[in-house]
N, C-alpha and C positions, 0 to 999 in steps of 0.2 A: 452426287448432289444431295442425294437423301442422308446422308451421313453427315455432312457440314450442317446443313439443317439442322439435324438431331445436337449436335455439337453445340452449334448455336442457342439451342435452343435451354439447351444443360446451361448454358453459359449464362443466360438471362435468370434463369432459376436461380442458380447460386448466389448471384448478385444481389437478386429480388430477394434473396432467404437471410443475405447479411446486412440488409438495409440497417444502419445507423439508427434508433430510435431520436423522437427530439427529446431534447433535453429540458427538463422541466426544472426550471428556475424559480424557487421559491425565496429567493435571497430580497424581492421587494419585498414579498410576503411584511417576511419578520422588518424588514422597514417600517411598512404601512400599520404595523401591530401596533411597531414600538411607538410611532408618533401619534397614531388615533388612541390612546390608552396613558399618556403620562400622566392625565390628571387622574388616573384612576388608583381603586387604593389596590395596594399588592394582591390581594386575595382574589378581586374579581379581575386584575389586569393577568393574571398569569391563568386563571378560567377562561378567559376569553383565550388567551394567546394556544392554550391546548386544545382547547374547542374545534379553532379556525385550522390548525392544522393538524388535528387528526383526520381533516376531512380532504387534507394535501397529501399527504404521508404517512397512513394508518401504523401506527407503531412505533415509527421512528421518536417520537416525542414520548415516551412512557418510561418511567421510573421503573419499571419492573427488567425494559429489556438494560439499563444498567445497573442491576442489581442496588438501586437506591429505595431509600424510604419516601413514599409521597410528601412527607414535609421537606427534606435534603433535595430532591428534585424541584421542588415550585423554590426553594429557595434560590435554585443552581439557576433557574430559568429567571427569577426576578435580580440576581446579579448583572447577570449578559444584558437587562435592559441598562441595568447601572452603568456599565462600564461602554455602550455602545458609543456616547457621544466620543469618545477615546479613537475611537475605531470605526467610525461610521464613513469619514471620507475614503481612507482605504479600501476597506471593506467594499462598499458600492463601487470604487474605480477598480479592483480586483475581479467583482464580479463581472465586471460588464467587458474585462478583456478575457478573463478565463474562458467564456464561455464562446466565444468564436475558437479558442484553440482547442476548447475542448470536440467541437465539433469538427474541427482540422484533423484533429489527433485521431477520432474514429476512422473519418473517410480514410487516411493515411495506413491505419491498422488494415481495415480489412483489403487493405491491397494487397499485402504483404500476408496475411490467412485467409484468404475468401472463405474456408470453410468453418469459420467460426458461428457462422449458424447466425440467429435472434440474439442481439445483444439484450441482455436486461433491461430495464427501465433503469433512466440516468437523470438523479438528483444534484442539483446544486442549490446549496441552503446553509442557512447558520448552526454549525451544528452543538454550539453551545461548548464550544471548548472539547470536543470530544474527536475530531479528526479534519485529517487534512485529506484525507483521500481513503478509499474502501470500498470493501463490499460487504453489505448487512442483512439478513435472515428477517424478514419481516412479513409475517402472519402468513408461514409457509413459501415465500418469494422470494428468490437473491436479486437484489438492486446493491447498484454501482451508486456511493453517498460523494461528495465530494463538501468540503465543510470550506466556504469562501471566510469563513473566521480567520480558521487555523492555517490558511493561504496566504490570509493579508499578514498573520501575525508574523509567519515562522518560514516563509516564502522572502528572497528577494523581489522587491517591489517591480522592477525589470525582468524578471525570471520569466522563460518561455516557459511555459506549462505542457508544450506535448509532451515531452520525455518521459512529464510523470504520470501523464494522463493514460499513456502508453504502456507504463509497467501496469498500470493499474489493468488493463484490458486485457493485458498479460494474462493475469492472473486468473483473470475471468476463462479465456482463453484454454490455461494449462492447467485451471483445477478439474475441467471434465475431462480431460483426457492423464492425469494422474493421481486417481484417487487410491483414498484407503491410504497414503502414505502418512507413518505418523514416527517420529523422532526426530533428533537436533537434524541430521543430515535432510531430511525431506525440508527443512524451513530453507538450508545452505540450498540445495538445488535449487527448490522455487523462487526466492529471493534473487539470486545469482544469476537465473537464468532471465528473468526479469527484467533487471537492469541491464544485461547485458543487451537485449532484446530492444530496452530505450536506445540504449547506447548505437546499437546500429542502423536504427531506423532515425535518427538524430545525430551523425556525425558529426554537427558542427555545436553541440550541447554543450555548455558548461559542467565540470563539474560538480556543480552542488544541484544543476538543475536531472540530474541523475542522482540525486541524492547520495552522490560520494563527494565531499569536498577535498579538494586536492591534496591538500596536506596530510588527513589521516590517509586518504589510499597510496599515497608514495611512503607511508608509512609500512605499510601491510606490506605492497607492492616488496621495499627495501631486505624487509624482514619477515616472510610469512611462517615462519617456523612457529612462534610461539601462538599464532592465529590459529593455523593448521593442527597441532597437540592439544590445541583445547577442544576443537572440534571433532579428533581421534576420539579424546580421551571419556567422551561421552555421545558419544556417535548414533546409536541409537536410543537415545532418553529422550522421556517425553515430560520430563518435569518440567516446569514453571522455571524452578532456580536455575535448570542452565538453560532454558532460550533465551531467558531475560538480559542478562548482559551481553550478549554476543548480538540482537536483534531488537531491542529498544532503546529507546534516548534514557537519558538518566540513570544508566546503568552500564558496568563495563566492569571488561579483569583487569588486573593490573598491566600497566605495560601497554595496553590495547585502547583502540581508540572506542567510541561509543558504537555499537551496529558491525563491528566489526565482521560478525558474521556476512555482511550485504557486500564486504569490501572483496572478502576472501572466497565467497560463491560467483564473482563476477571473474576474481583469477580463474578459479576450475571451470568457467561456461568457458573464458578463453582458452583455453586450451585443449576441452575436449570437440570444443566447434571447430577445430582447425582442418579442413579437408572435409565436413559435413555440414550438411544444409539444416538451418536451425529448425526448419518446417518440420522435417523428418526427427530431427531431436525432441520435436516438444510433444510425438506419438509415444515416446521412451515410456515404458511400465516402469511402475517403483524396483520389479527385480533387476530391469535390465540396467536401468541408471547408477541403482547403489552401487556394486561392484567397480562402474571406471570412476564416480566419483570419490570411493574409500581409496583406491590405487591411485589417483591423480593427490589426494590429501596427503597420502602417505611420500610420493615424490617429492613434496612441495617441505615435508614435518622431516626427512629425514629420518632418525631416530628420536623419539620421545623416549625419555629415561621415566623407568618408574619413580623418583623423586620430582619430576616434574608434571606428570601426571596428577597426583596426589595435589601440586599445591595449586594444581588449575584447577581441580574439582572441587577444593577447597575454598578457594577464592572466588567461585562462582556463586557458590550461596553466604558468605560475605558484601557479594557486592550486589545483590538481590536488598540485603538488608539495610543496605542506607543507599536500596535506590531514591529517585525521586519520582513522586506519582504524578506529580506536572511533567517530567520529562520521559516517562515511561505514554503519553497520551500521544506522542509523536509522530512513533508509526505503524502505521496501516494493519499490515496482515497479521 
């Protein structure tokens, strides 16, 4: 009896320790800004507007954490009022269904990891063009951002949001338990294992609302060789030029769809989850993981000829160079 008790007792803890935080909706906020301030002149309506929500979001709204000039930022923020009436019925019907699934989508996570411990503090808000989903470093704190903008924009309007909501929590999830990892292959793992993660806990998901649309991943799917030797052929780099076309919008190799990195770490989770529990995979270290995913790459690549090699490495920082910085704002991690 004393034992079940104890059991019990553990069991209530856990529970208690992964309580879902509420989700702080600041998406009327910036409504209530924008309409109590139209008549006001740009100077003091964008003072007010940082004012009121530094006092919601200490940092999130600051020119410095995106590397802008404070005149480029009050401009960036007095456009977003510009273009709101554009986007304002969306936007508020986005918000106001996201935010039940996003609270679906927690309870549903920590069923599936009860030991993921204190979720972070969870934002939904206008994020001024800057994301659609995330996690952001603010005055020493990781919070989970979710931008009801970049939702209403670059989301289907019908789109069930747990799936993304979920990779998102993912992340939260598998960056304390696989840190210190840093080259092209740690992005394919976490990325890959992610989706993969939506993907099961969302069986009946569309895909685009996993963020692979059907066409480019029967793409990959068809063909993975040429996805797979670009991911060899640079396997542990940590530049800029090759994660960018393989893992942002607006940017790709030839041949390959946009993100294609996300398409071809969801092949390698499939396959190497096959007869393992993905709970158990996501304690994986960076030593233990690299090894079956360069061997799982390599089954997948075949032979990469050093001529090919060469013109994927090449073509990576080519298509860096006439990315697009609207479409590189996409995605996430």
């Amino acid at each position: 009896m004393a034992r079940i008790f104890i059991v019990l007792l553990a069991s209530i803890w856990l529970v208690a320790a992964a309580a879902p935080p509420a989700i702080i909706d600041l998406t009327s906020d910036y409504a209530r800004i924008y309409e109590a301030t139209r008549d006001v002149p740009k100077a003091e309506r964008v003072a007010r507007f940082k004012a009121e929500m530094a006092r919601r979001i200490p940092g999130f709204y600051e020119a410095k954490r995106r590397g802008w000039s404070g005149a480029e930022y009050d401009d960036l923020i007095d456009r977003s009022f510009a273009r709101f009436p554009a986007i304002e019925v969306a936007f508020k019907a986005r918000a106001a269904a996201v935010a039940g699934q996003l609270a679906g989508a927690q309870a549903d996570f920590i069923r599936t990891f009860p030991d993921i411990g204190a979720l972070p503090p969870t934002y939904l808000l206008h994020s001024l063009g800057e994301m659609d989903g995330g996690t952001r470093d603010l005055g020493g704190r990781t919070v989970l951002v979710f931008g009801a903008d970049q939702i209403a924009k670059i989301h289907r309007a019908d789109a069930d949001e747990r799936p993304f909501f979920e990779h998102e929590l993912f992340h939260v999830y598998h960056e304390a338990r696989f840190k210190g990892c840093k080259g092209l292959w740690c992005s394919l793992w976490e990325e890959g294992f992610a989706t993969y993660v939506a993907a099961t806990l969302n069986p009946a998901a569309k895909p685009d609302e996993l963020l692979m649309p059907a066409a480019d991943l029967a793409a990959i799917k068809a063909d993975p060789v040429a996805a797979a030797c670009a991911v060899l052929a640079n396997f542990g780099s940590t530049k800029e030029s090759d994660y960018r076309p393989l893992f942002t919008g607006g940017s790709h190799l030839p041949g390959l769809p946009e993100r294609a990195g996300y398409f071809l770490g969801f092949l390698v989770m499939q396959q190497l989850a096959a007869g393992r529990e993905i709970v158990a995979m996501a304690q994986w270290s960076p030593p233990k993981a690299k090894p079956l995913v360069r061997a799982t790459l390599e089954r997948m690549a075949g032979t990469c000829g050093p001529r090919q090699s060469r013109v994927l490495r090449r073509t990576s920082s080519d298509a860096v160079a006439s990315a697009s910085p609207a479409g590189a704002e996409r995605v996430r991690s």
